[in-house]
C-alpha positions as CSV (number, residue, x, y, z in Angstrom):
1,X,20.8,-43.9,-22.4
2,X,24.4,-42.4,-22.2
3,X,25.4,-39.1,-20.7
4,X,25.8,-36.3,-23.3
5,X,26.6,-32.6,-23.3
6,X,24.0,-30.2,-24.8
7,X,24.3,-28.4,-28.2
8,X,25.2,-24.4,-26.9
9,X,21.8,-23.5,-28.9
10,X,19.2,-26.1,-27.1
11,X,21.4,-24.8,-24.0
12,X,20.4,-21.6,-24.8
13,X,16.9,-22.8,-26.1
14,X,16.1,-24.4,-22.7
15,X,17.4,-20.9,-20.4
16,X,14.9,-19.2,-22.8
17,X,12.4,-21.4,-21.5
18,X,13.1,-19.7,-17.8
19,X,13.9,-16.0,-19.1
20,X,11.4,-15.4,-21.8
21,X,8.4,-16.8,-20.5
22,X,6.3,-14.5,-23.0
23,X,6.7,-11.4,-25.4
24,X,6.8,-9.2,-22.1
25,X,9.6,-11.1,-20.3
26,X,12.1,-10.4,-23.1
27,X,10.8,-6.5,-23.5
28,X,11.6,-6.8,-19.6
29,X,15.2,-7.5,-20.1
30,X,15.6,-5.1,-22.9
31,X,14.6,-2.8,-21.5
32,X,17.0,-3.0,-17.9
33,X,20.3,-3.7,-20.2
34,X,18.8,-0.3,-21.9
35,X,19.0,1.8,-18.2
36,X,22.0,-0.3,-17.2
37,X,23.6,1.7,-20.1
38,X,22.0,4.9,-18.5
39,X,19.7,6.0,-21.4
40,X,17.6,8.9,-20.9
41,X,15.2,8.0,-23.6
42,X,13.9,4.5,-24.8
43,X,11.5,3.9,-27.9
44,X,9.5,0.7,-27.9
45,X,7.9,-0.4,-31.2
46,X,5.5,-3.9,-31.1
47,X,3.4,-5.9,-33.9
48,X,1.1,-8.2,-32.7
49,X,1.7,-7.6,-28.6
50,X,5.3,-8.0,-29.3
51,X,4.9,-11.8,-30.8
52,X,6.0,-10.4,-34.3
53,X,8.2,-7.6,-33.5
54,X,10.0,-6.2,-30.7
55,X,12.1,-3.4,-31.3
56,X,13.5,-1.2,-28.7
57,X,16.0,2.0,-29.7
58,X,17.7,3.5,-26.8
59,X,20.3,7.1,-26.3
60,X,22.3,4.7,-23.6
61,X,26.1,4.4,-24.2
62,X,26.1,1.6,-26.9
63,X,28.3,-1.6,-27.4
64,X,31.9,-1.3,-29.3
65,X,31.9,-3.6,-32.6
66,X,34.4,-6.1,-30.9
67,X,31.4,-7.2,-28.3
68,X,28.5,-7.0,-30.4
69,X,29.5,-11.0,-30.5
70,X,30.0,-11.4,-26.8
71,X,26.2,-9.0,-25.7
72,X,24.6,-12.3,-27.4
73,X,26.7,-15.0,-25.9
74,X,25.6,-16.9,-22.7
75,X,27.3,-15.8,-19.7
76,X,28.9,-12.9,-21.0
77,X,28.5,-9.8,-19.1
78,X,29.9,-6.0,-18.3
79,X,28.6,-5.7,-14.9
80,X,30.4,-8.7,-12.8
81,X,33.3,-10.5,-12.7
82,X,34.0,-11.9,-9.2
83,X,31.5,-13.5,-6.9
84,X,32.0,-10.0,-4.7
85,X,30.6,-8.1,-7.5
86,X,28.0,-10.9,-7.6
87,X,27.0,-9.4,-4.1
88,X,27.2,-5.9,-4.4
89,X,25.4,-5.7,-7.6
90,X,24.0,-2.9,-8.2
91,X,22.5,-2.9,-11.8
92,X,19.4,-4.2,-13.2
93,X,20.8,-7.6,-15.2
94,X,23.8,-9.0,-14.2
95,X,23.3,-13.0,-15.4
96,X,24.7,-12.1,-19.1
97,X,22.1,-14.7,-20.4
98,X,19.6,-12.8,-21.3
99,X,20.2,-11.7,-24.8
100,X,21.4,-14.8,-25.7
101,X,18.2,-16.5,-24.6
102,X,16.1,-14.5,-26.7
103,X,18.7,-15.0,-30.1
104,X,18.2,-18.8,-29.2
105,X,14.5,-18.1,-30.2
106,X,14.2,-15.6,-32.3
107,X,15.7,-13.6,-35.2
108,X,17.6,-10.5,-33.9
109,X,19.6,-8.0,-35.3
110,X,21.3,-6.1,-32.9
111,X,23.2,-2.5,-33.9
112,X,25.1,-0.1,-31.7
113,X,27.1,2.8,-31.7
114,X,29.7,2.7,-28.6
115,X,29.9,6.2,-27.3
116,X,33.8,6.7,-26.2
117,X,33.0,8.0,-22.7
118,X,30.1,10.5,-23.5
119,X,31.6,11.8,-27.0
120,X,29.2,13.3,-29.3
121,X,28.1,11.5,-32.2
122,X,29.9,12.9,-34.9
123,X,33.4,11.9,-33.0
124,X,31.8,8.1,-31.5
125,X,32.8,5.9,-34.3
126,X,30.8,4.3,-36.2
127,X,27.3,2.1,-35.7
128,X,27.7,-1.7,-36.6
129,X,25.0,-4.1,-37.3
130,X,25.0,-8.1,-36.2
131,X,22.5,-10.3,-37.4
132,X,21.4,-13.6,-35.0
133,X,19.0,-16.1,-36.2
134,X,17.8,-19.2,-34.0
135,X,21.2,-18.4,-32.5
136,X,23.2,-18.5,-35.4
137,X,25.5,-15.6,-35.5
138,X,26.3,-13.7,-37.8
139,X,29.4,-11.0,-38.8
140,X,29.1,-7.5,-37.9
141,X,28.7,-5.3,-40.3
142,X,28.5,-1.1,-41.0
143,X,25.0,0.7,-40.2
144,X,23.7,4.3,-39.3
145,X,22.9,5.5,-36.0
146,X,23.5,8.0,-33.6
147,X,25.2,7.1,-30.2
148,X,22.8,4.2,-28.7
149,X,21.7,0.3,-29.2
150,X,18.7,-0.7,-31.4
151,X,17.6,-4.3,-30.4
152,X,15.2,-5.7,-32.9
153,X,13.5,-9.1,-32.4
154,X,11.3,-10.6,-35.1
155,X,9.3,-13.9,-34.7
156,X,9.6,-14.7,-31.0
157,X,9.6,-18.9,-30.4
158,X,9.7,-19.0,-34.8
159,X,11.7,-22.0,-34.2
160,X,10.1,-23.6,-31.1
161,X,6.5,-23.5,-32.0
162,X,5.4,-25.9,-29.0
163,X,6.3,-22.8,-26.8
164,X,4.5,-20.3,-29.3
165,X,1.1,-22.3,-28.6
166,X,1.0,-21.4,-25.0
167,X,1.0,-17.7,-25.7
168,X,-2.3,-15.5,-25.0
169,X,-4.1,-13.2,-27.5
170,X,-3.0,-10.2,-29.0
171,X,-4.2,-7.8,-26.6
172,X,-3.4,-9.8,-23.4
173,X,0.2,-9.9,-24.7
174,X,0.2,-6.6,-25.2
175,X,-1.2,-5.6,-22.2
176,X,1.6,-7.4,-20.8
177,X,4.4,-6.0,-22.8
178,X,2.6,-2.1,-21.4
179,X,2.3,-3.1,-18.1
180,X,6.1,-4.0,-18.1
181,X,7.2,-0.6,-19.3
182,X,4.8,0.9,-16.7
183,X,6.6,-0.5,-13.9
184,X,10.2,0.7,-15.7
185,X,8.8,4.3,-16.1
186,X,7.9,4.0,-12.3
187,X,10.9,3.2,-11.3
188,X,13.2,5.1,-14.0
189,X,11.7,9.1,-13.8
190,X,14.2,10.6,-15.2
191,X,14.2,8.7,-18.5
192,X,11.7,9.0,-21.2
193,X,9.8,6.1,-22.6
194,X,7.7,5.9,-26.0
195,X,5.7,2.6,-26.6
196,X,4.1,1.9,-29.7
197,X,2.0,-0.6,-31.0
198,X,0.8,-2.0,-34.9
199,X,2.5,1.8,-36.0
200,X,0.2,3.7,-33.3
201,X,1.5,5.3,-30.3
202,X,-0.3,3.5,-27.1
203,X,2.0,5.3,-24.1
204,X,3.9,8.4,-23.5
205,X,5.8,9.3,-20.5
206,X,8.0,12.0,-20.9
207,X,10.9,12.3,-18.2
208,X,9.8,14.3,-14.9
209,X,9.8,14.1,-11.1
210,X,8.4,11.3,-9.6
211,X,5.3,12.6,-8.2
212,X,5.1,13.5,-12.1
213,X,5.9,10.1,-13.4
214,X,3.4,8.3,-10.8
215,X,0.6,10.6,-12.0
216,X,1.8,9.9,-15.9
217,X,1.5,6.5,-15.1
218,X,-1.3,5.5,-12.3
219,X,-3.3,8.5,-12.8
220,X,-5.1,11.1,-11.0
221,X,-7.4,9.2,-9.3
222,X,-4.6,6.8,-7.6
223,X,-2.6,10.5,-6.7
224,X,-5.5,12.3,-5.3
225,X,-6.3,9.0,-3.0
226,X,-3.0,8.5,-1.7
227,X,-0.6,9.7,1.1
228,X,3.1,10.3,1.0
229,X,5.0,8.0,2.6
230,X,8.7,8.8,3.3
231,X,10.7,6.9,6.4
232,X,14.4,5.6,6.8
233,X,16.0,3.2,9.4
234,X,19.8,3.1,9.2
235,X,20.5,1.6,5.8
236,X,16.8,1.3,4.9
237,X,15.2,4.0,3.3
238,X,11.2,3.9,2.1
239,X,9.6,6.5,-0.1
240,X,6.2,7.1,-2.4
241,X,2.9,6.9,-1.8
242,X,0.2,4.6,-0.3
243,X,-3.6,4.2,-0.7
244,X,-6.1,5.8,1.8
245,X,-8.0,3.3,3.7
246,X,-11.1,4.7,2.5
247,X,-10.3,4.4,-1.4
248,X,-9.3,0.7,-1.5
249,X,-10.5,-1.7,-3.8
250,X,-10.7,-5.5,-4.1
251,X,-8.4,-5.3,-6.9
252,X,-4.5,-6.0,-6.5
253,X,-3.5,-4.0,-9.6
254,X,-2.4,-0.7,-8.3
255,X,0.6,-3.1,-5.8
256,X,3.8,-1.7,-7.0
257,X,7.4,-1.9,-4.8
258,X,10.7,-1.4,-6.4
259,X,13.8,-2.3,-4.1
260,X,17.0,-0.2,-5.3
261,X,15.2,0.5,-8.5
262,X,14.2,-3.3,-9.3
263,X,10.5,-4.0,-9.7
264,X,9.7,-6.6,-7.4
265,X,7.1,-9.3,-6.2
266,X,8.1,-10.4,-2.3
267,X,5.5,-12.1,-0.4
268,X,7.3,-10.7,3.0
269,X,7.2,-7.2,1.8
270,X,3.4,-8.0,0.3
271,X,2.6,-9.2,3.8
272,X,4.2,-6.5,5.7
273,X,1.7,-3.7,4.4
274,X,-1.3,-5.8,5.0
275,X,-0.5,-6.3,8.5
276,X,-0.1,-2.5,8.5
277,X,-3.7,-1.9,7.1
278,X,-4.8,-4.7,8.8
279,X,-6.7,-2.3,11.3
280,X,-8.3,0.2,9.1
281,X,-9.1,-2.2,6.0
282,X,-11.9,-4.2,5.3
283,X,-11.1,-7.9,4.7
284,X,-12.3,-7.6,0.9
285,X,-10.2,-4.8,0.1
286,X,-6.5,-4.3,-0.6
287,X,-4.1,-1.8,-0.7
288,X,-2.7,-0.3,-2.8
289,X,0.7,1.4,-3.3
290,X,4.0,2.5,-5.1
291,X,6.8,2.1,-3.0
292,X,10.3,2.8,-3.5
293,X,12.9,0.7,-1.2
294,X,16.4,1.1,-0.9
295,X,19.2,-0.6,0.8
296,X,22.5,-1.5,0.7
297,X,23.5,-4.1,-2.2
298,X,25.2,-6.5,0.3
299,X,21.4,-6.4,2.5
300,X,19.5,-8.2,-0.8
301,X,19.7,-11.0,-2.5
302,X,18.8,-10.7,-6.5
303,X,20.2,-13.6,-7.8
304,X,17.1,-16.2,-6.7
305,X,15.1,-16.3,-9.5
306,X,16.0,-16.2,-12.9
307,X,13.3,-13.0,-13.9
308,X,14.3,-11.2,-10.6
309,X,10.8,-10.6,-9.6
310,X,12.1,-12.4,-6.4
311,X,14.3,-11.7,-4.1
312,X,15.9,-12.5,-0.6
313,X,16.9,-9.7,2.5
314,X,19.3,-10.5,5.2
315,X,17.3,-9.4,7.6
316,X,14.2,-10.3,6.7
317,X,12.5,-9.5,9.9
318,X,14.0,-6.3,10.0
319,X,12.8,-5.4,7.0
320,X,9.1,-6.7,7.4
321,X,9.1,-4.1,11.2
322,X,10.5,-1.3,9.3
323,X,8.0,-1.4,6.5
324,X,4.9,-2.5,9.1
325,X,5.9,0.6,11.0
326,X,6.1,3.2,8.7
327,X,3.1,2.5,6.8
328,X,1.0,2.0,10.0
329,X,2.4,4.9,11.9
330,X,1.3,6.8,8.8
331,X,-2.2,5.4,8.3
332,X,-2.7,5.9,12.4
333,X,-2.4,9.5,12.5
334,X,-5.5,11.2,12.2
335,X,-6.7,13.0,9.3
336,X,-8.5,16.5,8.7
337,X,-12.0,16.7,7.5
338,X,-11.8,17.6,3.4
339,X,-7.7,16.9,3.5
340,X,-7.5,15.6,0.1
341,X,-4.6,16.3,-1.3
342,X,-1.8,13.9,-1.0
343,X,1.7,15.2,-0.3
344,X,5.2,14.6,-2.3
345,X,7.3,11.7,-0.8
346,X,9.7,15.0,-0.3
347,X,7.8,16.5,2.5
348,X,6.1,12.6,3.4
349,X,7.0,13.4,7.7
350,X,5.4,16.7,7.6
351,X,2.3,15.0,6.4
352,X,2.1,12.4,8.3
353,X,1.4,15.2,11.3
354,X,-2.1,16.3,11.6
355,X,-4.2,19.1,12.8
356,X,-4.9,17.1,15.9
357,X,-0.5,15.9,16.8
358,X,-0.8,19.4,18.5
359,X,-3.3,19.5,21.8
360,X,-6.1,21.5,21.0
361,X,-8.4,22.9,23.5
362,X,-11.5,20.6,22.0
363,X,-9.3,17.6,22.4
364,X,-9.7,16.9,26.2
365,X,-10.7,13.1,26.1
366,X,-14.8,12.8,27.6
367,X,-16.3,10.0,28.2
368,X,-19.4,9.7,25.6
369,X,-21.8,9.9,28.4
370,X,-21.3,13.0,29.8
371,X,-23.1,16.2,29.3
372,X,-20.6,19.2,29.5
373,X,-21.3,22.9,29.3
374,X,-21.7,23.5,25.4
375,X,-19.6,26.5,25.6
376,X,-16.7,23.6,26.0
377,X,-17.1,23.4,22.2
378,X,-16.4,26.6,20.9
379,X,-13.1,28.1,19.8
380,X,-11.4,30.4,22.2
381,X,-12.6,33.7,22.5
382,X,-15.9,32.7,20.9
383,X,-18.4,32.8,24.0
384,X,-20.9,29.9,23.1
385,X,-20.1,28.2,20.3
386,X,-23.1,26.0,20.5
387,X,-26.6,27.0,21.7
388,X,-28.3,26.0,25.1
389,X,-28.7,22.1,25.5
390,X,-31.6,20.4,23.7
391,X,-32.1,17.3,25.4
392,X,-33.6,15.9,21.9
393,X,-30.6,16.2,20.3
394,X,-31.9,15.8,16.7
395,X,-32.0,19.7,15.9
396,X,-29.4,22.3,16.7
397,X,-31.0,25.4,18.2
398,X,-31.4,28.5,15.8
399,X,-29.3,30.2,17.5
400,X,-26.4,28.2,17.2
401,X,-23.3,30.4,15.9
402,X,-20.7,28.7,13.8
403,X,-17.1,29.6,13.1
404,X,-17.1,30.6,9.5
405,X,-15.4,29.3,6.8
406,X,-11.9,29.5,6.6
407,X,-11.3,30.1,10.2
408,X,-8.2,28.0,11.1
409,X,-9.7,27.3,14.9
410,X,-12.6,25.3,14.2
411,X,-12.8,21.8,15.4
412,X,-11.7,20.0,11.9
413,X,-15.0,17.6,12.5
414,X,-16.8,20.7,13.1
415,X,-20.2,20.7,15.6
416,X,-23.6,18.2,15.4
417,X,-26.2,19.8,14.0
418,X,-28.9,16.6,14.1
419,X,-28.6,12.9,14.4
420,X,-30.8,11.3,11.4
421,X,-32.6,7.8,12.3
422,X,-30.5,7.4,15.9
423,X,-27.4,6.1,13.3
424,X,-26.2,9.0,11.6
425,X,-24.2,12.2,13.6
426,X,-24.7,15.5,11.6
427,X,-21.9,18.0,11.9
428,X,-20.9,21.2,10.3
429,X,-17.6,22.1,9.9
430,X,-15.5,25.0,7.5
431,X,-16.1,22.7,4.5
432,X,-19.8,21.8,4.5
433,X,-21.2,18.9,5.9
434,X,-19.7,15.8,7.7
435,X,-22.1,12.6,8.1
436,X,-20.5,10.1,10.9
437,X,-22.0,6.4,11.7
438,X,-21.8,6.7,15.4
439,X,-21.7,3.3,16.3
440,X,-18.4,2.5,14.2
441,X,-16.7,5.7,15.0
442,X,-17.4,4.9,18.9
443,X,-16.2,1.8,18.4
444,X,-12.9,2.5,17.3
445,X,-12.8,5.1,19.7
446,X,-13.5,2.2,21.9
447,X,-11.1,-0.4,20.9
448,X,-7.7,2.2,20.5
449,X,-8.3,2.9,24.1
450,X,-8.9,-0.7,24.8
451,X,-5.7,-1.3,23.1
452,X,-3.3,1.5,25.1
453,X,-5.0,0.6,28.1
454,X,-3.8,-3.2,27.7
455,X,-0.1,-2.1,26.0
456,X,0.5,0.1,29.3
457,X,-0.9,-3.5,31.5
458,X,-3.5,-1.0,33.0
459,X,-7.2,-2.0,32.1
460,X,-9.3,-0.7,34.8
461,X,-11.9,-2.5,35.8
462,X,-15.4,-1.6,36.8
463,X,-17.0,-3.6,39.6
464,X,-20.6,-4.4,39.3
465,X,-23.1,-3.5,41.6
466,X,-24.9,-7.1,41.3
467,X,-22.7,-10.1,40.1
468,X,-24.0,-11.2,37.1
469,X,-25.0,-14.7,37.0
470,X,-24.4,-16.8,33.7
471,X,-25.3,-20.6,32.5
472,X,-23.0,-21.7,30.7
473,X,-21.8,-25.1,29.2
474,X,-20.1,-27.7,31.2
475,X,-17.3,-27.8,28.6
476,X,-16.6,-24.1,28.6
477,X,-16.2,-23.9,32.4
478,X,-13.6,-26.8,32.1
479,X,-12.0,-24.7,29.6
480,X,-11.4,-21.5,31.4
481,X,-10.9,-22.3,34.8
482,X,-7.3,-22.0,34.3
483,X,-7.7,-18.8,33.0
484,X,-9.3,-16.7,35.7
485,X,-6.2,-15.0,36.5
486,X,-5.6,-14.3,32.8
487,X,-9.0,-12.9,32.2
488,X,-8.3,-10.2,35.5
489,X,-5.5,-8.9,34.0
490,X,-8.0,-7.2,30.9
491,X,-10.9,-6.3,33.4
492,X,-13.0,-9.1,33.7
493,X,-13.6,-10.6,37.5
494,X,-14.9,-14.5,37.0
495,X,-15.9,-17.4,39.6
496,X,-16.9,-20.3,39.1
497,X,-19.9,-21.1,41.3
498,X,-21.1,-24.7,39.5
499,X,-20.0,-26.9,36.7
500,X,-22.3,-25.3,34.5
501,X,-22.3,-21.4,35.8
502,X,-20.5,-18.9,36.6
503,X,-20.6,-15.5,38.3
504,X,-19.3,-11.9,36.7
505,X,-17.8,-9.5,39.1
506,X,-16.5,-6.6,37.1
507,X,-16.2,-6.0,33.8
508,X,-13.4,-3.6,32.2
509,X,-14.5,-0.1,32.7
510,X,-14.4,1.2,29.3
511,X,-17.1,-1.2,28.6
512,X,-19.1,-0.7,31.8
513,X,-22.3,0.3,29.9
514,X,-22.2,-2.5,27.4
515,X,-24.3,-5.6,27.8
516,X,-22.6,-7.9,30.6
517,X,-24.3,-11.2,30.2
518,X,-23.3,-10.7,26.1
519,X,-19.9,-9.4,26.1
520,X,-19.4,-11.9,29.0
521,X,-20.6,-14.7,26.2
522,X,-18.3,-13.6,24.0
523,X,-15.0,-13.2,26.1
524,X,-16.1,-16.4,27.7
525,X,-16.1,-18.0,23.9
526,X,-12.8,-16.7,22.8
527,X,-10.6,-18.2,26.0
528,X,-12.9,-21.4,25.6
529,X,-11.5,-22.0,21.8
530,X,-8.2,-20.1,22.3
531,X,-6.7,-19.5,25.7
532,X,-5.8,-15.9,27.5
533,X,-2.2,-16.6,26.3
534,X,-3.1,-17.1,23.1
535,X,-5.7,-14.6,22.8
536,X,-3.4,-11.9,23.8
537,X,-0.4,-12.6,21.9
538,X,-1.8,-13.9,18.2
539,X,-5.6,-12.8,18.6
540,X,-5.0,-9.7,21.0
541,X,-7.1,-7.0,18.3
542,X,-9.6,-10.1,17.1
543,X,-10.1,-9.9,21.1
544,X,-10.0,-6.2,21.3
545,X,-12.0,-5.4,18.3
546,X,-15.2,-7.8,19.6
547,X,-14.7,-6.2,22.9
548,X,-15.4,-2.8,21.5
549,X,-18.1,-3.2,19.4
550,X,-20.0,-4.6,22.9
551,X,-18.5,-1.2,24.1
552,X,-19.7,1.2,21.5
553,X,-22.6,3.3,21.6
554,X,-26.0,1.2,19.8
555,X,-28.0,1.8,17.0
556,X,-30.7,3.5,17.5
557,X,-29.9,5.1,21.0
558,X,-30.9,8.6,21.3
559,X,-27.5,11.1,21.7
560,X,-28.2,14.5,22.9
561,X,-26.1,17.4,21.0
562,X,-23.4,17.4,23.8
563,X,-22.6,13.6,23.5
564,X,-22.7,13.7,19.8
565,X,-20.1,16.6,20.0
566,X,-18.3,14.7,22.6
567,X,-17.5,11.7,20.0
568,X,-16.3,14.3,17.4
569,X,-13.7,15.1,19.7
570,X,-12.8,12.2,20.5
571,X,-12.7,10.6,16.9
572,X,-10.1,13.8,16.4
573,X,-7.8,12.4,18.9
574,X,-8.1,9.2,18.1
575,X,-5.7,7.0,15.4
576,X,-7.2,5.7,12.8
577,X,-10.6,6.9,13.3
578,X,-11.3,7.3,9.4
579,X,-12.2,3.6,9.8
580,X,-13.6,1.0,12.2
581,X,-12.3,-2.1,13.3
582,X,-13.7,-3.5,10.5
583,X,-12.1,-1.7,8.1
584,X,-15.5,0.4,7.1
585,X,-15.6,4.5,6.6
586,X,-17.0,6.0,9.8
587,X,-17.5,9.6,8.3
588,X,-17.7,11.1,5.4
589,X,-17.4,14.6,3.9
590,X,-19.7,16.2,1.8
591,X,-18.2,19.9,0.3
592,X,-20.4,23.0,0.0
593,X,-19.5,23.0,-3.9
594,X,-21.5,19.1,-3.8
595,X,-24.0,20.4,-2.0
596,X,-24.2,23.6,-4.1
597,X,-24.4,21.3,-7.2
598,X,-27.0,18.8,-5.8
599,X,-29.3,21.8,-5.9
600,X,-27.6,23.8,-8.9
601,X,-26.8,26.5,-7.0
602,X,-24.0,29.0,-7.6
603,X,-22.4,31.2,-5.7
């Protein structure tokens, strides 16, 4: 067959085929040429999820009669006109193929009223009206409007049914067309947007802040469960809100990121927060967030992909720490009992601080074990704030005194009260009633010490009294002897006394009380499969995190009312100890007003 050029239309026909993937793609592009203009207002109006209509009226600064033409030509575009505006771009579309994409498919008619550099309407000129259909263009010609752009596209793929068969239902294609204005109204605050659908009006966002906007648009639920994040890095800046640990979901719906106002999908920035919940999230569960991240134009690459859902940094490993950091340095700090409310982006590095980023004189680090004088627990100037010891630890004396409610000096996890079926820690604090599972707030207790102790190279070890002798397989032992030296440096003392045994020494101190011949097993296990090297470099908290659930206080063992205070205080100084290393709660909350309704009580 001989080499021929393409008709302009099936050119046009086959870009379409990359831009307007569905009824939402092209409602996409509309609606970015509509804030590229700078509108402050944008009405959306679909039939039939936007298959048989599309119309979308905007306040933006309109097109002058002379380009109506050249807005639906391929390639034709305000925004560029040298490869060094190509990198600096700093507006939503830039390609100038978009609208002429959608004409290739559809029947358009396209009217504007060019407003001469912010003139009111009466003195803009007048509004013209140009007619495309399957690409065919038309001639301009007069029409009423105020200063703006109304873009109206009928009959989406009319003329390429094969296309038009691979479109969804109704209500999926709707859903799509909603969810795309949902992430412009994110992004965009300040404007207002109006969708409609079949005549009805479906959304309403009227233009506000955008702690506003993200409640208009996520809801409550996502606001009240979130925390304000707000960092910046020389030319990288990172602001809005992410998920609490506790409140994650296994859905991925609520994963929203914007770079310099673009809505995008990046599997580097998408991997960058889960490495930062990584620690406090359960593996089922994942984030989510609405984050906005700016840069400078030259750092970003938009032009990959012809949607621009994709993108590509120049620093991409810069990026990925910066982001890591200042999501996980947020989700470490540690977190008041009842704090509920989230924060504005605004005030984002006040919240991050806590209650406990100040010293407190309940925050002296204990071991579990010890049994301290219980006046230790009570706020200055307080005498006693706990009654004399009761080596049964399941009941608090009666008369233990509290600090009531609304004094400021209270321990924020309160005191134990009772531990229910040796799992459960009872506390009161100024709020009501904390429950805490003992064995997975020890053991992150457990393994953030284990990992300080092995970032400062400094795991003491604890030398045993009796070597503990283990049998072990023949395979294993060939495996770790040339690892010995490897396995002193985090605590653990091991010889080799046959080919199939071998003899514990010590054992890191933090886990002196755990179970030697078991966490010995497990250690032994780990440097069999992966090496020391190994283990401490790309399985360091894998490591860490079996390590301290050896450590941590059991099930079922019986904690008198000073140790159970002692682990309050120390889950108050510890990062992250809303979860385990497993990503599970370790204490919940219960108000007075929930237990005041549980038993219909006013007050």
């Amino acid at each position: 067959m001989s080499i021929r050029v393409l008709p302009d239309v099936l050119i046009s026909q086959i870009a379409a085929g990359e831009v307007v993937e569905r009824p939402a793609a092209a409602l996409k592009e509309i609606l970015e040429n509509s804030l590229d203009a700078g509108a402050t207002e944008i009405q959306i109006e679909l039939e039939q999820g936007g298959v048989k209509r599309i119309r979308v009226s905007d306040n933006g600064c309109g097109i002058p009669r002379d380009e109506l033409a050249l807005a639906l030509t391929r390639h034709a575009t305000s925004k560029i006109a040298s490869l060094a505006d190509l990198e600096q771009v700093a507006s939503l579309g830039f390609r100038g193929e978009a609208l002429a994409s959608i004409a290739a498919i559809a029947r358009v008619q396209l009217t504007s009223r060019f407003d001469h550099n912010g003139a009111d309407s009466t003195s803009a000129g007048h509004a013209w009206a140009l007619q495309v259909d399957g690409g065919q263009l038309g001639e301009p010609a007069p029409a009423a409007r105020g200063a703006g752009t109304t873009l109206d596209i009928q009959d989406l793929f009319f003329n390429t049914p094969a296309r038009r068969k691979f479109l969804k239902t109704e209500a999926t294609e709707y859903a799509h067309c909603a969810e795309a204005v949902r992430r412009q109204a994110l992004s965009h605050p300040d404007t207002t947007f109006i969708l409609s659908h079949n005549g009805r009006v479906q959304l309403r966002f009227p233009a506000a802040t955008a702690a506003a906007r993200v409640r208009q648009v996520l809801g409550e639920a996502f606001e009240s469960n979130t925390v304000a994040v707000d960092a910046a890095a020389g030319g990288l800046h990172v602001s809005g809100w992410v998920i609490r640990p506790g409140a994650a979901t296994a859905s991925r719906d609520s994963q929203h990121v914007f770079v310099n106002g673009r809505y995008v999908r990046d599997k580097l920035i998408v991997h960058a927060l889960r490495e930062a919940y990584r620690d406090v999230l359960h593996h089922q569960l994942n984030p989510a967030y609405c984050l906005f991240i700016s840069l400078p134009p030259d750092g970003v690459d938009v032009n990959v992909h012809p949607a621009k859902t994709e993108i590509r940094f120049r620093d991409s490993r810069g990026v990925h720490q910066f982001l890591f950091h200042a999501v996980e340095r947020l989700l470490a700090a540690p977190a008041a009992a009842g704090e509920t409310e989230p924060a504005s982006p605004q005030t984002g590095t006040q919240a991050a601080a806590s209650p406990f980023a100040v010293p407190q004189p309940w925050q002296t680090a204990m071991p579990l074990q010890v049994n301290e004088a219980m006046a230790f627990y009570a706020p200055l100037g307080q005498g006693s704030g706990v009654g004399g010891q009761d080596s049964g630890g399941a009941v608090a004396p009666a008369e233990q005194s509290f600090p009531a409610s609304g004094q400021g000096d209270a321990p924020p996890l309160g005191y134990a009260i009772a531990q229910l079926h040796g799992v459960y820690v009872l506390a009161q604090n100024t709020q009501g009633l904390v429950l805490v599972d003992m064995h997975a707030a020890h053991e992150r207790v457990v393994y953030e010490k284990l990992k300080a102790a092995l970032d400062a190279r400094a795991v003491p070890a604890q030398t045993l009294l009796i070597p503990v002798a283990l049998t072990v397989d023949a395979r294993d032992v060939a495996e770790i002897s040339p690892h010995l030296e490897g396995l002193r440096g985090i605590g653990f003392e091991v010889s080799i006394t046959s080919p199939t045994s071998v003899a514990v020494r010590s054992v890191p101190w933090l886990l002196k009380n755990a179970d030697p011949v078991e966490l010995t097993r497990a250690v032994l296990h780990e440097v069999a499969e992966f090496g020391v090297a190994r283990l401490l470099a790309d399985r360091r908290n894998e490591l860490l995190a079996t390590l301290a659930c050896h450590g941590a206080v059991r099930a079922n063992r019986h904690l008198t009312l000073p140790e159970m205070n002692a682990l309050l205080r120390e889950m108050e100084a510890t990062e992250r100890a809303g979860q385990c290393n497993h990503g599970r709660p370790t204490w919940f909350q219960i108000s007075l007003r929930e237990l005041d309704a549980m038993f219909m009580r006013g007050r």
